[in-house]
C-alpha positions as CSV (number, residue, x, y, z in Angstrom):
1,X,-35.5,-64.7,82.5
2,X,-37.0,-62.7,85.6
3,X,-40.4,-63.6,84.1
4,X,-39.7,-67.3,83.8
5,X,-37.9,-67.3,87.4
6,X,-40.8,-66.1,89.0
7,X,-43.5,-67.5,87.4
8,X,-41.7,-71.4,88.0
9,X,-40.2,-70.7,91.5
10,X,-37.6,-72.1,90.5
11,X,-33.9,-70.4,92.2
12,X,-32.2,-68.6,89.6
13,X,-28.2,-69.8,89.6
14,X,-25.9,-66.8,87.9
15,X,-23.7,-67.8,84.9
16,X,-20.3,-66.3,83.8
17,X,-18.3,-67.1,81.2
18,X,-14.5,-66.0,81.2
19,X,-11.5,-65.9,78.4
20,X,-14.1,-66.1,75.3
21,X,-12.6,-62.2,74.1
22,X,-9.4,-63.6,74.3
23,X,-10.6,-67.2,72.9
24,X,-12.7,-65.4,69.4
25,X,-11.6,-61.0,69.3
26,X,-13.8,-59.3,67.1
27,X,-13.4,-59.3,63.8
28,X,-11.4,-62.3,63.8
29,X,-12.5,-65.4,62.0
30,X,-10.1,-68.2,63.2
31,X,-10.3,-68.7,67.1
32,X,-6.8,-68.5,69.3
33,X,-6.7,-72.4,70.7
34,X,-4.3,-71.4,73.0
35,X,-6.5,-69.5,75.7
36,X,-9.1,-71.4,77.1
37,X,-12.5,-70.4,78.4
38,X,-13.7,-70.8,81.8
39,X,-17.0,-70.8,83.8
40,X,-17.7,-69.5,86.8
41,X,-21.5,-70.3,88.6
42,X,-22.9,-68.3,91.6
43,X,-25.3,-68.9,94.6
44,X,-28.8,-69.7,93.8
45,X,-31.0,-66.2,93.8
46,X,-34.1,-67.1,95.4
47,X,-36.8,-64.8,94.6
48,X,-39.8,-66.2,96.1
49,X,-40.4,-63.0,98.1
50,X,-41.8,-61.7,94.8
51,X,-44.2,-64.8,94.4
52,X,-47.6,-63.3,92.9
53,X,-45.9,-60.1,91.3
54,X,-45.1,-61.8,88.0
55,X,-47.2,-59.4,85.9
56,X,-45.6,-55.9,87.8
57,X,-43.1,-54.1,85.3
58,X,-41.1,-52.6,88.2
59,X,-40.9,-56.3,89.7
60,X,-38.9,-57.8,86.9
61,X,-36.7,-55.4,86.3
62,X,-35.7,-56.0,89.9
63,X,-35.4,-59.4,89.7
64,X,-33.4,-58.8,86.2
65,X,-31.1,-56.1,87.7
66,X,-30.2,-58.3,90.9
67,X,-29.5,-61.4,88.5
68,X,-27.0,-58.8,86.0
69,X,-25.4,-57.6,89.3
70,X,-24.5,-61.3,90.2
71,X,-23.5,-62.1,87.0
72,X,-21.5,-58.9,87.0
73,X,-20.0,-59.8,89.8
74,X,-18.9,-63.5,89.3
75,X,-17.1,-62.0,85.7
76,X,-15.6,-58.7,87.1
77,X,-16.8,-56.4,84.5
78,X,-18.8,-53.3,84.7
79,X,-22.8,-53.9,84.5
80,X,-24.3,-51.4,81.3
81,X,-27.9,-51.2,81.4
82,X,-28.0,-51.3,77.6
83,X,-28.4,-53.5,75.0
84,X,-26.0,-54.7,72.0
85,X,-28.1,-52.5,69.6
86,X,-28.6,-50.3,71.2
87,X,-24.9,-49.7,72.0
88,X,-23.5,-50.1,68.6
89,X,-26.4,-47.6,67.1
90,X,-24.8,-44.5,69.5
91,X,-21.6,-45.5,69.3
92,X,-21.8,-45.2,64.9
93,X,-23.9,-42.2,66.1
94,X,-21.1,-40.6,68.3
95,X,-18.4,-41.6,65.6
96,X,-20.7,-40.3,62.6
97,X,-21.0,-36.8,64.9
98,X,-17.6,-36.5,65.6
99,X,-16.5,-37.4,61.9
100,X,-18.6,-34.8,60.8
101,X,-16.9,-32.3,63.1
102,X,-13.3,-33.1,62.2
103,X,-14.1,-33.1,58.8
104,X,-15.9,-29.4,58.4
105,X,-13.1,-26.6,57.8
106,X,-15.3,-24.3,59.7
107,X,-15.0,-26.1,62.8
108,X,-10.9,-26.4,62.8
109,X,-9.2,-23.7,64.8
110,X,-6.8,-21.5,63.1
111,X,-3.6,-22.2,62.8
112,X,-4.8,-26.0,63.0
113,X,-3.7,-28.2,59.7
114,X,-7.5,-28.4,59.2
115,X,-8.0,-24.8,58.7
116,X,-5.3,-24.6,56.5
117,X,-6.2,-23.3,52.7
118,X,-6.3,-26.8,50.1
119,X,-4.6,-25.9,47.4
120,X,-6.5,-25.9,43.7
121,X,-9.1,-25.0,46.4
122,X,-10.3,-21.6,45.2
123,X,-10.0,-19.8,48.3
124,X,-6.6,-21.0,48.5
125,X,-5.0,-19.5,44.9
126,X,-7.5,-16.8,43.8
127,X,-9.1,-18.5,41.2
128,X,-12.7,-17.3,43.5
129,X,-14.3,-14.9,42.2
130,X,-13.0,-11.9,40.6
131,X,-9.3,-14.3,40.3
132,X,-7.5,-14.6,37.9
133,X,-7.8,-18.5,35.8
134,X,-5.6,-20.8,36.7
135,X,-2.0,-21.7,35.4
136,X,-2.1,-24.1,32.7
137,X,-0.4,-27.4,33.9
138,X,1.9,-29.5,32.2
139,X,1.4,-33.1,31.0
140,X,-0.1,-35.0,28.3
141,X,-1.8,-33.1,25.9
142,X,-1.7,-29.8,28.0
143,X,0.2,-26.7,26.5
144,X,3.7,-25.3,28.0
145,X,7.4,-26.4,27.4
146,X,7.6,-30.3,27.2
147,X,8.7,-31.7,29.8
148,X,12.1,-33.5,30.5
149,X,11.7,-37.5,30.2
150,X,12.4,-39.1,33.8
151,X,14.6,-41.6,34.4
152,X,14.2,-43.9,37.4
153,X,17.3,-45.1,39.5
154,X,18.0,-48.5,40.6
155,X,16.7,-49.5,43.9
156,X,19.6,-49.6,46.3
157,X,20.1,-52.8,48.4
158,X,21.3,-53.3,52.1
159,X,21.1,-50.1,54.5
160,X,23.6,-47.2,54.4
């Protein structure tokens, strides 16, 4: 955009569109009719102080900083100098990381559920080494006394 502004001459006139988030959220497949979207359009941004720069790196990203700051302004958000990919690529980094360290036992502080022995882990009943094998459990087709058939109970209706 800063390339083609300058090279053409032409005044640059910032953009914003308002209410799509609320129009189509993430995720969602079916639009909300009920909000509509807006547009709002700036001043033209002349930049013919820069005329004969079009080739200098520092140059358009002047020229593409001061059109994101009128843009940003004309939309009230915050300006990010970063793009889509690059965003969603360290956010899943940031949520991998952080997934990673509430899920390792080593990291939880004691006392915290995390730290807490699993049981049938063998750390938590002795079956480790040197422990002694583990308790035979009942159900099909295992050993011990047979087990009492269940009975299931109606489900009640209306609250107590």
């Amino acid at each position: 955009m800063a390339r083609l502004a300058l090279e053409s001459g032409a005044p640059v006139i910032p953009c914003a569109m308002l209410g799509t988030f609320q129009l189509m959220p993430s995720g969602k497949l079916i639009p909300r009719l009920r909000y509509r979207p807006g547009v709002r359009f700036g001043k033209p941004l002349d930049f013919s102080r820069y005329a004969g720069l079009e080739s200098d790196r520092l140059v358009l990203r002047a020229v593409t900083d001061e059109i994101m700051y009128a843009i940003m302004a004309l939309a009230s958000q915050e300006y990010v100098d970063e793009d889509a990919q690059r965003a969603k690529e360290r956010l899943k980094a940031e949520h991998k990381a952080e997934r990673l360290v509430h899920a390792s036992p080593r990291a939880a502080p004691a006392g915290s559920p995390a730290a807490l022995p699993v049981r049938g882990h063998p750390a938590a009943t002795g079956n480790g080494a040197g422990g002694a094998p583990p308790a035979p459990r009942a159900g099909r087709g295992a050993p011990g006394p047979a087990a009492a058939p269940r009975r299931c109970r109606p489900a009640r209706s209306g609250w107590r």
